[in-house]
C-alpha positions in Angstrom: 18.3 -112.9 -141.1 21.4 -110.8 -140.9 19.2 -107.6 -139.8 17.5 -109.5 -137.2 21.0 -109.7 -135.6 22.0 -106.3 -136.1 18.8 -105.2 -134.6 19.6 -107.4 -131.4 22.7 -106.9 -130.9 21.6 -102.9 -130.5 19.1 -103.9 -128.4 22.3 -105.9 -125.9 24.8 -103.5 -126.5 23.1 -101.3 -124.0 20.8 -103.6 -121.7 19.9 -100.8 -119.1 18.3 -98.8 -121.7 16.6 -102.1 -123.1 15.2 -103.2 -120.5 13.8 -99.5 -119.0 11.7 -99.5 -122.6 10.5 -103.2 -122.1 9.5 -102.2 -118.7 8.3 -99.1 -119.8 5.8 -100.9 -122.7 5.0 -103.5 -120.1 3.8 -101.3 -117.5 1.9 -99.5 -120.5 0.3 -102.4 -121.5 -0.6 -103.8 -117.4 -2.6 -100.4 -117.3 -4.5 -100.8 -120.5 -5.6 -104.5 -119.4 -6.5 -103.6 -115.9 -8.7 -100.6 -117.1 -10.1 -102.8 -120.0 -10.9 -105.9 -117.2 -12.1 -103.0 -114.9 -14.6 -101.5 -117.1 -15.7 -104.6 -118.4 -16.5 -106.1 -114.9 -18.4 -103.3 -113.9 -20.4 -103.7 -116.8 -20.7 -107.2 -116.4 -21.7 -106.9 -112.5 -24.6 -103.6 -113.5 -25.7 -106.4 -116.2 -26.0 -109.0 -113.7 -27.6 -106.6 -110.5 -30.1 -105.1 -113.1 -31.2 -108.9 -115.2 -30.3 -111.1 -111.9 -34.0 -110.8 -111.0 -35.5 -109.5 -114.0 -36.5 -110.8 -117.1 -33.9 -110.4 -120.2 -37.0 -110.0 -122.5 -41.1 -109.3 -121.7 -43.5 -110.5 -124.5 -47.0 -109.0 -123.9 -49.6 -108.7 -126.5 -50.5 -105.8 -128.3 -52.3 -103.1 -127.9 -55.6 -103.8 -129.5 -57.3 -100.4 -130.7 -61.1 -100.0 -132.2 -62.0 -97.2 -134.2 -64.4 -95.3 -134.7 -65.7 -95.7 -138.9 -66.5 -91.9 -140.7 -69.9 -92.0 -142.2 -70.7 -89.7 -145.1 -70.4 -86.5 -142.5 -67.1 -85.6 -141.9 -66.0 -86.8 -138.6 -62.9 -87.0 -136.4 -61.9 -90.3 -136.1 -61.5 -91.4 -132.1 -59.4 -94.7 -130.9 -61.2 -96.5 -128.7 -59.0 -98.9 -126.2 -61.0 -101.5 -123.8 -59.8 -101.2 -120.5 -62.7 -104.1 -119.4 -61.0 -106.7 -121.5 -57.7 -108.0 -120.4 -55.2 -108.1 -122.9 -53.5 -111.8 -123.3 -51.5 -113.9 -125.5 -54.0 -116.7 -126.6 -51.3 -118.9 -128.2 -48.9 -119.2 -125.7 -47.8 -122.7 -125.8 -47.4 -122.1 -129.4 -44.4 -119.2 -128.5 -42.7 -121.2 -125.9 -42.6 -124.2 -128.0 -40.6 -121.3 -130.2 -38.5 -120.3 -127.7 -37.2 -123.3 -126.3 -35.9 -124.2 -129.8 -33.2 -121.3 -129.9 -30.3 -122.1 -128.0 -29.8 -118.7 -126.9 -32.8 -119.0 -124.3 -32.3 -120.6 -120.9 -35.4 -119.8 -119.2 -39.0 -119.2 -120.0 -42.1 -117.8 -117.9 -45.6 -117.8 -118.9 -47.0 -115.7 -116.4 -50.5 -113.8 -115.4 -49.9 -110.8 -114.0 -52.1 -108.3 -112.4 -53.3 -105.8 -109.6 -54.6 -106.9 -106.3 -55.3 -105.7 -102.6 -54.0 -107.5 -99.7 -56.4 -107.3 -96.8 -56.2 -107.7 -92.9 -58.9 -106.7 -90.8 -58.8 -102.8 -91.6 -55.5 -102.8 -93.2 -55.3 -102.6 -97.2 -52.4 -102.6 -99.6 -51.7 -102.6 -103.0 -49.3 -105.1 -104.6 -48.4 -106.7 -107.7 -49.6 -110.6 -108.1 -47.7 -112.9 -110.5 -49.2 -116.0 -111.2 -46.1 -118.3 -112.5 -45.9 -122.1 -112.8 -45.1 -124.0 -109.1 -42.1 -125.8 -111.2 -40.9 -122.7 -112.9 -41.2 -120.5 -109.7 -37.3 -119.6 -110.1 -37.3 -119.6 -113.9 -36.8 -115.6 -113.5 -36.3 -114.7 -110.0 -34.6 -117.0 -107.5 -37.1 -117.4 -105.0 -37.0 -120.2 -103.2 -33.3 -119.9 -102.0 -34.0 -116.7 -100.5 -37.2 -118.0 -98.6 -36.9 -117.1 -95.0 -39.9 -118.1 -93.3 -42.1 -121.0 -94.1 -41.5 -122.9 -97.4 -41.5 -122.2 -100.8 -43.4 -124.8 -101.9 -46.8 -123.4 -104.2 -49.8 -124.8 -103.4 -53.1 -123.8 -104.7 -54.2 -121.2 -102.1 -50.4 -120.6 -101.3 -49.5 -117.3 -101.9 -45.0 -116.1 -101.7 -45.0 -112.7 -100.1 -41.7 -110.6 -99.4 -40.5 -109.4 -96.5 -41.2 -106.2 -96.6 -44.4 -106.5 -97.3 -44.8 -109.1 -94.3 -43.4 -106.6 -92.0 -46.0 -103.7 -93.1 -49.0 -106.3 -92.5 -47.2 -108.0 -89.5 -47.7 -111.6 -91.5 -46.1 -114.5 -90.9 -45.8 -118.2 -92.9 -48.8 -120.0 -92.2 -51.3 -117.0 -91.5 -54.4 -116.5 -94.1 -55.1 -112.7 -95.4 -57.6 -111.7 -98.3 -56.2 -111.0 -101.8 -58.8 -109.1 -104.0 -57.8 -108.4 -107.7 -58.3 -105.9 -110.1 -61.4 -108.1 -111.3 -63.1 -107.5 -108.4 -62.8 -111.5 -107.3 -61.5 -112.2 -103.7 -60.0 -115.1 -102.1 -58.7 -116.2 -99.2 -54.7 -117.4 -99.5 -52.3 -118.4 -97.1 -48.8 -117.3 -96.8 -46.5 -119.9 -98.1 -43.5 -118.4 -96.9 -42.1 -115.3 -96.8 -38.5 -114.1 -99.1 -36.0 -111.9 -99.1 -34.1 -110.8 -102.5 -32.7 -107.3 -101.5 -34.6 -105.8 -104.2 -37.4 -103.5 -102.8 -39.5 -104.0 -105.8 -39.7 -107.9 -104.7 -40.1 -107.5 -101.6 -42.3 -104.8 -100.9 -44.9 -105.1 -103.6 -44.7 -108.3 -105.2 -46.8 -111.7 -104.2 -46.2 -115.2 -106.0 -48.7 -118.0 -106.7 -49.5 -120.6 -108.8 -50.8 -119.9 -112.8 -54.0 -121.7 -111.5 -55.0 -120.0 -109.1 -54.3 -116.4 -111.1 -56.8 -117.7 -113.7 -60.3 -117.4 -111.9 -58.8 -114.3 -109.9 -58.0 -112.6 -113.0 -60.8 -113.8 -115.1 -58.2 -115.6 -117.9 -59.3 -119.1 -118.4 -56.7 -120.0 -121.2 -53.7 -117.2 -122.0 -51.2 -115.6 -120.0 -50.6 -111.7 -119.5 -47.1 -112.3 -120.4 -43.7 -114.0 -121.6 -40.5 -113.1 -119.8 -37.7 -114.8 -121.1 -34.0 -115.2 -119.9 -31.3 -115.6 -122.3 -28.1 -117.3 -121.8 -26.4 -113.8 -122.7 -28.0 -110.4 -122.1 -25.6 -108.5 -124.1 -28.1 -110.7 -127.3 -31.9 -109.3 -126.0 -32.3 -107.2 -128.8 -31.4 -109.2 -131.7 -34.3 -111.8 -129.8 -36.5 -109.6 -129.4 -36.1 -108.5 -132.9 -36.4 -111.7 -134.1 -39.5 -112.1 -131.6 -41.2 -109.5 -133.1 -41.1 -110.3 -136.0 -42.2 -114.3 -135.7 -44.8 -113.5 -133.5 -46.4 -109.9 -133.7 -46.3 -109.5 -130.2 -44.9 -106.6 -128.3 -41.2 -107.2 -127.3 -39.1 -105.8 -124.6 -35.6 -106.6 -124.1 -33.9 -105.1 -120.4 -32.1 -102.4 -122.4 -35.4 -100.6 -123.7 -36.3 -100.6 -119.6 -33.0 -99.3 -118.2 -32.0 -96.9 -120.9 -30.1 -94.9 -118.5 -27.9 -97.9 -117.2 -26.8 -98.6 -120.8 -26.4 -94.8 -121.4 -23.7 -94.6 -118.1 -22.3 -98.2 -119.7 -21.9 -96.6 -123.1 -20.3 -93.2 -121.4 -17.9 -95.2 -119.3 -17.1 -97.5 -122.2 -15.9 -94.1 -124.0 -14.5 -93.2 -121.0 -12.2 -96.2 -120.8 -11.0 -96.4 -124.3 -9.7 -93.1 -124.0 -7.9 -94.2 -121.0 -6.5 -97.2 -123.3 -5.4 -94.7 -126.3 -3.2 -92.5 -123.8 -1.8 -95.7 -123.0 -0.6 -96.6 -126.1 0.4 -93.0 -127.0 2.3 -92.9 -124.2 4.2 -96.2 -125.2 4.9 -95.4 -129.0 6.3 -91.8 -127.8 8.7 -93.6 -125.1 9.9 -95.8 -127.9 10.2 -93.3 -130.8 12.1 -91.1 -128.6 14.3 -94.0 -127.1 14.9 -95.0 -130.7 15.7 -91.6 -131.8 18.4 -91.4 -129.3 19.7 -94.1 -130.6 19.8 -93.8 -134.0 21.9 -90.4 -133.4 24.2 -92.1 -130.7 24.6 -94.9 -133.9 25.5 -92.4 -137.1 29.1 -93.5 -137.1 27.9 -97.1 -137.3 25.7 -96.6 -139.7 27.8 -94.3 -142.0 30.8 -97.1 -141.9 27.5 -99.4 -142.8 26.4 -97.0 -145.6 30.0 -96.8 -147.0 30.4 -100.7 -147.3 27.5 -100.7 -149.6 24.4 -101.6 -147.3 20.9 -100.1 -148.2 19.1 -97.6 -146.6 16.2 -100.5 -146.7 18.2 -102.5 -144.5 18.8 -99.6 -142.0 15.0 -99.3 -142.1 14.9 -102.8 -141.2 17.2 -103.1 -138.3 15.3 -100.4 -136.4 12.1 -101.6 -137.4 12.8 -104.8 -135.9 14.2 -103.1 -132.9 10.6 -101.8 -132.5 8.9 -104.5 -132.9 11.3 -106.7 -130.7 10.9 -104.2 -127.9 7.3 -103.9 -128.5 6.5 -107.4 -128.7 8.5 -108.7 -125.4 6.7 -105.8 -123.3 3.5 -106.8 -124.6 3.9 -109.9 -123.7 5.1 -109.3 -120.1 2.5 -106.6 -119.5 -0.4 -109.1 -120.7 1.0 -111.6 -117.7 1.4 -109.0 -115.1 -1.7 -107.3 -115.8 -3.7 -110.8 -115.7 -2.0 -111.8 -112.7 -2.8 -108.4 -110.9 -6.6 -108.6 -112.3 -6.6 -112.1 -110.3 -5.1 -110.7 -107.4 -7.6 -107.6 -106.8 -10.7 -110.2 -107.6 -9.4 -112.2 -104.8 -9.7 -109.5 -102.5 -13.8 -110.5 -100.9 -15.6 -107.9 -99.1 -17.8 -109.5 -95.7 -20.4 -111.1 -97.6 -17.9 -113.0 -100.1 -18.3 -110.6 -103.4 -14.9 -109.4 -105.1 -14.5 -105.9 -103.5 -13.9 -104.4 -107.1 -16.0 -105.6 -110.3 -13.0 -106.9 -112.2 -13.2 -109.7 -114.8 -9.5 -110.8 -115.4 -10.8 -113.5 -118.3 -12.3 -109.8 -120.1 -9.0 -107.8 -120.4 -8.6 -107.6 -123.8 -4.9 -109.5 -123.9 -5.5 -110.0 -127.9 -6.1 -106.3 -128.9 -3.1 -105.0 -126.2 -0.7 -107.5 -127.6 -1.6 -106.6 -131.2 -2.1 -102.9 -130.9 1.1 -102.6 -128.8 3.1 -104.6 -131.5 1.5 -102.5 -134.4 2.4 -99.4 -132.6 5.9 -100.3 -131.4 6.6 -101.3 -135.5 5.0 -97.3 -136.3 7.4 -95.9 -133.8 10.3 -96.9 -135.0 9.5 -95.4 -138.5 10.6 -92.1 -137.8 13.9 -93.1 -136.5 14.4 -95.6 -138.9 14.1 -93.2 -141.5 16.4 -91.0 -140.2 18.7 -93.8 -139.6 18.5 -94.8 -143.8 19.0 -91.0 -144.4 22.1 -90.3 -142.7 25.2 -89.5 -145.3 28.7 -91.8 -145.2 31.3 -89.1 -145.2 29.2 -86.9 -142.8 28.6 -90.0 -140.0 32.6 -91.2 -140.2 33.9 -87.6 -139.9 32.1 -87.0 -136.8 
């Protein structure tokens, strides 16, 4: 294509200034990539620090509500909620037959959950008791790994305490304390082991034991309290627990619906980094516009002699088009290398405990949409120069 060589041998004729706008793009395009990887690791590492120990999604059953029937007197009708009768999902087996069909789901957790009181001697403390199956103990929290005194193995009058908590009472693995529950049923339980997760909410408040045992203490023979469910991908909770909903009746609540303010700060600093991207690629179609500009007017001579042999203003348009797009397209390309590479380089750098000191995801810095959008906006700067190029008159350009 006779205007592709045209086009490159303008581009050759002046390498310096070439290879200053390639550099220019690429350095253009390394920003936009490491922003994009940057934002999207940090997002990726809230995700994981918020769902790491947490359910993605929490089925509970509804809210039963009786009320009140009007007679022939006009009365106000009153909801009546039972606060005597534990609400629990009957058909359990039935839902996690469900869920272990979908291939989005990679953990499940029928649980019994409830209120107790841990007693030694004078000493009383509320805490939160999860009754979970002794196989499935790190279905949604790892556990056992983190086990730092005794063992995590569950037996039936075994109860998993954090460490916190064994601090408070002064327990330790082996010892036996009193767990009353909400029902008013006690029992004597001795402390498996003891854990350590990092999150307070574990480890002060929470005790593990096996779905068994939680059955008398909670007075719930056959259901469970509750569902929680892990998914392979977080980012897909609500579409499951829309599609939850609606197969089961049950009340569904993916992570988002419980951290609405982490998703609001991810939404403002997704905003936030996509205006970071657009000055980027502002800033690279107004360094080649102007670059080409300059040399469109540095070029009237060439092009008048051009335009006075007979070639069209169409092919002008063309030769500076594909100067755009040659100059936008090698930059991309070199700025999606260097900007991986450096993403790679900064996750490489470990703080003490082994974590990448900055939440960057190299594999997540949109290479596609750079190279594309860079390329599309290299072509739309060169339209104003090429047109001015097409427009320049014969007898005018050779005279000067």
């Amino acid at each position: 294509m006779f205007a592709f060589k045209v086009a490159r041998r303008y581009l050759l004729s002046n390498p310096s200034q070439t290879l200053l706008l390639i550099a220019g793009v690429a350095l253009g395009v390394t920003v936009f990539i490491f922003i994009t990887a940057l934002i999207n690791g940090l997002a990726v590492r809230l995700t994981e620090q918020v769902t790491g120990d947490n359910a993605h999604i929490s089925i509970q059953a509804p809210t039963r509500v009786a009320r009140v029937l009007e007679g022939d007197v006009p009365v106000e009708s009153v909801a009546l909620v039972s606060t005597f009768q534990r609400k629990q999902i009957r058909d359990w087996p039935m839902i996690t037959e469900l869920l272990r069909d979908r291939d989005e789901v990679s953990a499940i957790s029928p649980q019994i959950s409830g209120s107790a009181f841990l007693v030694k001697g004078e000493a009383v403390s509320p805490l939160s008791v999860l009754g979970v199956d002794p196989q499935g103990v790190d279905a949604i929290s790892s556990i056992t790994p983190k086990i730092i005194a005794g063992s995590g193995q569950m037996t039936a009058d075994g109860l998993l305490i954090g460490e916190k908590m064994a601090d408070e009472f002064g327990l330790i693995a082996g010892q036996s304390v009193l767990l009353r529950t909400e029902r008013g049923v006690e029992r004597q339980q001795t402390i498996n082991g003891i854990f350590r997760t990092g999150l307070q909410s574990l480890d002060e408040r929470v005790a593990f034991l096996p779905i068994q045992t939680a059955r008398p203490l909670f007075e719930l023979p056959e259901g469970v309290t509750n569902i929680e469910v892990k998914l392979k991908d977080p980012e897909e909770a609500r579409d499951m627990a829309r599609f939850l909903k609606e197969a089961t009746g049950l009340r569904v609540t993916p992570w988002q619906e419980k951290n609405e303010s982490l998703e609001d700060a991810l939404n403002a600093q997704g905003q936030t980094g996509t205006m970071i991207q657009v000055f980027s690629l502002i800033s690279i179609i107004i360094g080649i516009a102007s670059a080409l500009v300059l040399s469109a007017y540095r070029r009237r001579s060439e092009v008048g002699i051009m335009r006075a042999f007979g070639i069209s203003g169409r092919f002008i348009i063309w030769v500076f088009l594909l100067q755009g797009l040659l100059i936008g397209l090698l930059g991309a390309l070199i700025g999606c290398g260097a900007g991986y590479g450096l993403c790679v380089f900064l996750e490489g750098i470990t703080k003490a405990d082994g974590t990448s000191a900055l939440p960057i995801a190299p594999e997540q810095g949109g290479y596609g949409a750079a190279l594309i959008l860079t390329t599309i906006g290299a072509v739309v700067a060169s339209i104003i120069p090429a047109r001015n190029a097409a427009k320049v008159d014969p007898l005018e350009a050779i005279q000067q």
